[in-house]
C-alpha positions as CSV (number, residue, x, y, z in Angstrom):
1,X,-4.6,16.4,42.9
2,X,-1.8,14.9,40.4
3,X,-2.9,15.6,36.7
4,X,-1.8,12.3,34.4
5,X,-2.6,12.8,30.8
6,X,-1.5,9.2,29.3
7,X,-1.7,7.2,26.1
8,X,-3.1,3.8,25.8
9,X,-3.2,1.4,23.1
10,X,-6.2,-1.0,22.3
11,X,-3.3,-3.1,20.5
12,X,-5.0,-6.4,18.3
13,X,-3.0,-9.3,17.6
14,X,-4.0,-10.7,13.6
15,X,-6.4,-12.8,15.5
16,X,-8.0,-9.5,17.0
17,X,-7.1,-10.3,20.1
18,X,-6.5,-7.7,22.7
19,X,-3.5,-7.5,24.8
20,X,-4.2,-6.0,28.8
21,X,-2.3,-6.3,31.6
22,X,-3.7,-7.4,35.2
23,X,-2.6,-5.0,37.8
24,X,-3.1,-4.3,41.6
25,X,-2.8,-1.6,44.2
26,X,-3.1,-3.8,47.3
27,X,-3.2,-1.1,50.0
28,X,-6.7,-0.6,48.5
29,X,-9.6,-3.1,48.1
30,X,-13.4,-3.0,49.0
31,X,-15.1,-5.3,47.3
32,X,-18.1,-3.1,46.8
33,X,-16.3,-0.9,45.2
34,X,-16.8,-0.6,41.5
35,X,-13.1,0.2,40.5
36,X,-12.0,-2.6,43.0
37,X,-8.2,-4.5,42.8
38,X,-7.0,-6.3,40.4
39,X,-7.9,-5.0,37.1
40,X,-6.9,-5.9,33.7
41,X,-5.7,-2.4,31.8
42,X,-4.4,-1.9,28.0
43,X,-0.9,-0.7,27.6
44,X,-0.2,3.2,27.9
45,X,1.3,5.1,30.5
46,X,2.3,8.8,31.3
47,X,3.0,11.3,28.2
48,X,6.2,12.8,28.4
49,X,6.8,16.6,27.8
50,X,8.2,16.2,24.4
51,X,5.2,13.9,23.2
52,X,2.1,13.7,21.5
53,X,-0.4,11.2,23.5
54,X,-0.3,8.3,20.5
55,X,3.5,8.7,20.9
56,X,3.5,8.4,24.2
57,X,1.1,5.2,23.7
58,X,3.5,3.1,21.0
59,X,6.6,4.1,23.1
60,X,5.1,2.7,26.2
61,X,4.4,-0.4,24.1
62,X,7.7,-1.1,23.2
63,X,8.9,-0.7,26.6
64,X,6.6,-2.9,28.8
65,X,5.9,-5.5,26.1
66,X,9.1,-5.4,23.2
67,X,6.4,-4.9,20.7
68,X,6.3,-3.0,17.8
69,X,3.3,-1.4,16.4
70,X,3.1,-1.9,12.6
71,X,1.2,1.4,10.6
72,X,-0.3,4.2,12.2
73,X,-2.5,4.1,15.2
74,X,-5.6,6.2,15.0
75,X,-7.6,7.9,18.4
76,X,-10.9,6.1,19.0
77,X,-11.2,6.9,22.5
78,X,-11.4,9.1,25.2
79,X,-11.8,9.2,29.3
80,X,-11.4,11.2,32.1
81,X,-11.7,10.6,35.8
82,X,-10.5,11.1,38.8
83,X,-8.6,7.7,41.1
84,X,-7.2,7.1,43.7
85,X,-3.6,5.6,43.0
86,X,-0.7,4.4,44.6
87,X,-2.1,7.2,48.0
88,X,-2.7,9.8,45.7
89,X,-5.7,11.2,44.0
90,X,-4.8,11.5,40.2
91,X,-7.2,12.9,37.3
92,X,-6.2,10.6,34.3
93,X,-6.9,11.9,31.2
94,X,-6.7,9.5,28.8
95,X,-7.1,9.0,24.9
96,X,-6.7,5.3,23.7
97,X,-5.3,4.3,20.0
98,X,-6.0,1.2,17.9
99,X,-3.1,-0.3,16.6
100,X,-2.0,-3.4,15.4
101,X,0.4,-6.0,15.9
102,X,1.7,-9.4,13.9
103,X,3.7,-10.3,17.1
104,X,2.3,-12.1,20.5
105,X,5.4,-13.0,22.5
106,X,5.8,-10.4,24.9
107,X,9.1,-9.5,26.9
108,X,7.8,-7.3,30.1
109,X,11.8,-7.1,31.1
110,X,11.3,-3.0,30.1
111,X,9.4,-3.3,32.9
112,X,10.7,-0.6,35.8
113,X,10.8,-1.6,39.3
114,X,7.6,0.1,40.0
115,X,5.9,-1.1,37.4
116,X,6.9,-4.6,38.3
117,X,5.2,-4.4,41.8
118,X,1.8,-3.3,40.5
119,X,2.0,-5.6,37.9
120,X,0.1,-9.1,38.0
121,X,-0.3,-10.7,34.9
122,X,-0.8,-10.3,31.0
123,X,-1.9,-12.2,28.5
124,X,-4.2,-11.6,25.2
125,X,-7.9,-11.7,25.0
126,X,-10.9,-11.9,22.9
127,X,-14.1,-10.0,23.5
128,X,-15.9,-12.8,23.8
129,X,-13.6,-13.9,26.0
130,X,-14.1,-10.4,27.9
131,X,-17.6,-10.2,28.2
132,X,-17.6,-14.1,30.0
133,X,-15.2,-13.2,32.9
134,X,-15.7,-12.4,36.1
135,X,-13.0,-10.4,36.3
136,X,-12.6,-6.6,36.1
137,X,-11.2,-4.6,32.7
138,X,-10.6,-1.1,32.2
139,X,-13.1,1.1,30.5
140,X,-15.6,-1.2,31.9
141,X,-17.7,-1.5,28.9
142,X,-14.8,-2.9,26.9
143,X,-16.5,-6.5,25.7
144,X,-19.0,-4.1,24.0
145,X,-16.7,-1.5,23.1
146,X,-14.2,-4.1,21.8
147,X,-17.1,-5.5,19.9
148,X,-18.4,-2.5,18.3
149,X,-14.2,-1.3,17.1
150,X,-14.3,-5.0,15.5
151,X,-17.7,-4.7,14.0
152,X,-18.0,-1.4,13.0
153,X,-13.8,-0.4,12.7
154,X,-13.0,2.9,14.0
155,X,-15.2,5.6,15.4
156,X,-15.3,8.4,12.5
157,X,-14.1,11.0,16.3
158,X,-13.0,9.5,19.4
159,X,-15.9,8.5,21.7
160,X,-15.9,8.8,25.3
161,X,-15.3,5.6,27.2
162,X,-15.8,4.9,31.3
């Protein structure tokens, strides 16, 4: 089993919107299955060696959208599981940051090849907006957790997530 400790970003637009990507592993879809292809994910990716994980989260979001996150981000949550990705079992360890943005026109051309492939759509959503689709969103309480950060603002500690 591969070990992925990453760093997401629950990035808000000033209209606290959140931006996700839609991405796919299509070697891999049973509809009965609760973690099924395509899902929408926040930005993050792998920390690198010489990073702390909200580093590692504002870097990726420079490279896979251009933007630029304005002030500090702050850890609000936390997961851990174990997936099956790309034919590999990986056991992500993730903490995701709130940040902010004033931009919404992305550039994905920092996009790697790899990336690319898995990589279906993006776009910026509402919680309301969330909570009405169909469609699936990693953690997969995030209407209500999305909801709760807008309501309530940060967690005083990061609280787990699924």
């Amino acid at each position: 089993m591969i070990e992925r400790p990453s760093g997401r970003l629950v990035l808000l637009d000033p209209r606290d919107r959140l931006f996700l990507f839609k991405v796919h592993q299509p070697t891999v879809y049973d509809p009965a299955d609760p973690w099924r292809d395509p899902f929408w994910i926040m930005i993050g990716g792998l920390v690198d060696p010489h990073e702390d994980f909200g580093e590692a989260a504002v870097r990726e979001a420079r490279e896979e959208t251009g933007l630029a996150v304005e002030g500090p981000v702050r850890w609000i949550w936390t997961r851990e599981r174990v997936m099956q990705w790309r034919e590999k079992q990986v056991l992500h360890r993730e903490r995701f940051f709130l940040a902010r943005t004033t931009r919404t026109e992305i550039d994905t051309s920092g996009l790697d090849e790899r990336e690319r492939s898995w990589t279906l759509d993006h776009r910026w959503w509402t919680a309301d907006e969330i909570a009405a689709s169909g469609e699936r969103f990693e953690p997969v309480e995030l209407a209500d957790r999305l909801r709760d950060l807008l309501r309530d603002g940060p967690p005083a500690e990061p609280i787990t997530v699924r």
